[in-house]
C-alpha positions in Angstrom: 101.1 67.1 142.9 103.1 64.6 140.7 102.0 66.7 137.5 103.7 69.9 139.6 106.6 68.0 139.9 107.0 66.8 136.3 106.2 70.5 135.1 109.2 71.4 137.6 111.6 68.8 136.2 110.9 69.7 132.7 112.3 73.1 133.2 115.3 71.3 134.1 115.2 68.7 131.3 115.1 66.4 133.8 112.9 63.4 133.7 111.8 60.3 134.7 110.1 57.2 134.2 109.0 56.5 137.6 107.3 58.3 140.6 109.5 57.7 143.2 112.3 59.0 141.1 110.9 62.5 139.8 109.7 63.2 143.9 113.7 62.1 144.5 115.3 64.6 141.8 112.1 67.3 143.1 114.1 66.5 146.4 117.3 67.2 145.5 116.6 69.8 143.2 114.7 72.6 144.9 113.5 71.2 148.4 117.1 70.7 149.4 118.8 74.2 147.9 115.7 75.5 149.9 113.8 77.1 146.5 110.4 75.0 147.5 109.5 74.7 151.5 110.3 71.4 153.1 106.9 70.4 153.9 106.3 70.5 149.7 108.7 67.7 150.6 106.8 66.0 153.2 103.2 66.2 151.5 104.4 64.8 148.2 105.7 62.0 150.1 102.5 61.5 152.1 100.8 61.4 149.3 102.5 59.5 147.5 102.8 57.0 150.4 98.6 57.2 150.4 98.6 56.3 146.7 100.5 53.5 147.1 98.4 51.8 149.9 95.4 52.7 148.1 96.8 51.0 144.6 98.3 48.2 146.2 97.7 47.9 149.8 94.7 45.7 151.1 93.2 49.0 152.5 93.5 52.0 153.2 91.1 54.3 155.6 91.4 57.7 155.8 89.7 60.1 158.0 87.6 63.0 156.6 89.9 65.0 158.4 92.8 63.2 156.6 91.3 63.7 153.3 90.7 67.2 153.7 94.2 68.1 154.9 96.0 65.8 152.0 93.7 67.8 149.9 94.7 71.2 151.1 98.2 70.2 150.8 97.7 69.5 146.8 96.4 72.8 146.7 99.1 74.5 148.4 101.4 72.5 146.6 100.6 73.1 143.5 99.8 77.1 144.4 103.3 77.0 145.6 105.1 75.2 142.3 102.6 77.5 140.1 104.3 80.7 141.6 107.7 79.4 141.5 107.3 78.7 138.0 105.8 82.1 137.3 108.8 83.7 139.0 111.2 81.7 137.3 110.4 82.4 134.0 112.6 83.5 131.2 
């Protein structure tokens, strides 16, 4: 999803050096002027959130059912970024 995000902000030559800043400007820039779907908001962030407790937390446990909706969120995500780009081509 953070790859989706980059490719996003790179049409804008927009970047980044850190995560929480590239998932602020994909905020601002097309979850707020309603071009991506709020809850592309609200995964990333869950995600993101997971990541963190995983890297740095002392544990993280997940359900299966957890994992498999975080996963069908990447998908959608990234289905959802992939078609936007496509229809915002040049």
């Amino acid at each position: 999803m953070f790859y989706g995000v980059l490719a996003l902000l790179a049409t804008r030559q927009s970047e980044t050096s850190m995560q929480s800043g590239a998932i602020s400007q994909f905020d601002q820039l097309y979850v707020k002027p309603a071009l991506l779907p709020r809850d592309f908001s609200r995964w990333l962030h869950d995600a993101f959130l997971n990541r963190q407790a995983a890297d740095y937390g002392s544990e993280l446990n997940l359900s299966r059912e957890d994992i498999d909706a975080l996963v069908a969120h990447a998908r959608d995500f990234l289905a959802g970024v992939r078609q936007f780009l496509g229809s915002s081509g040049p």
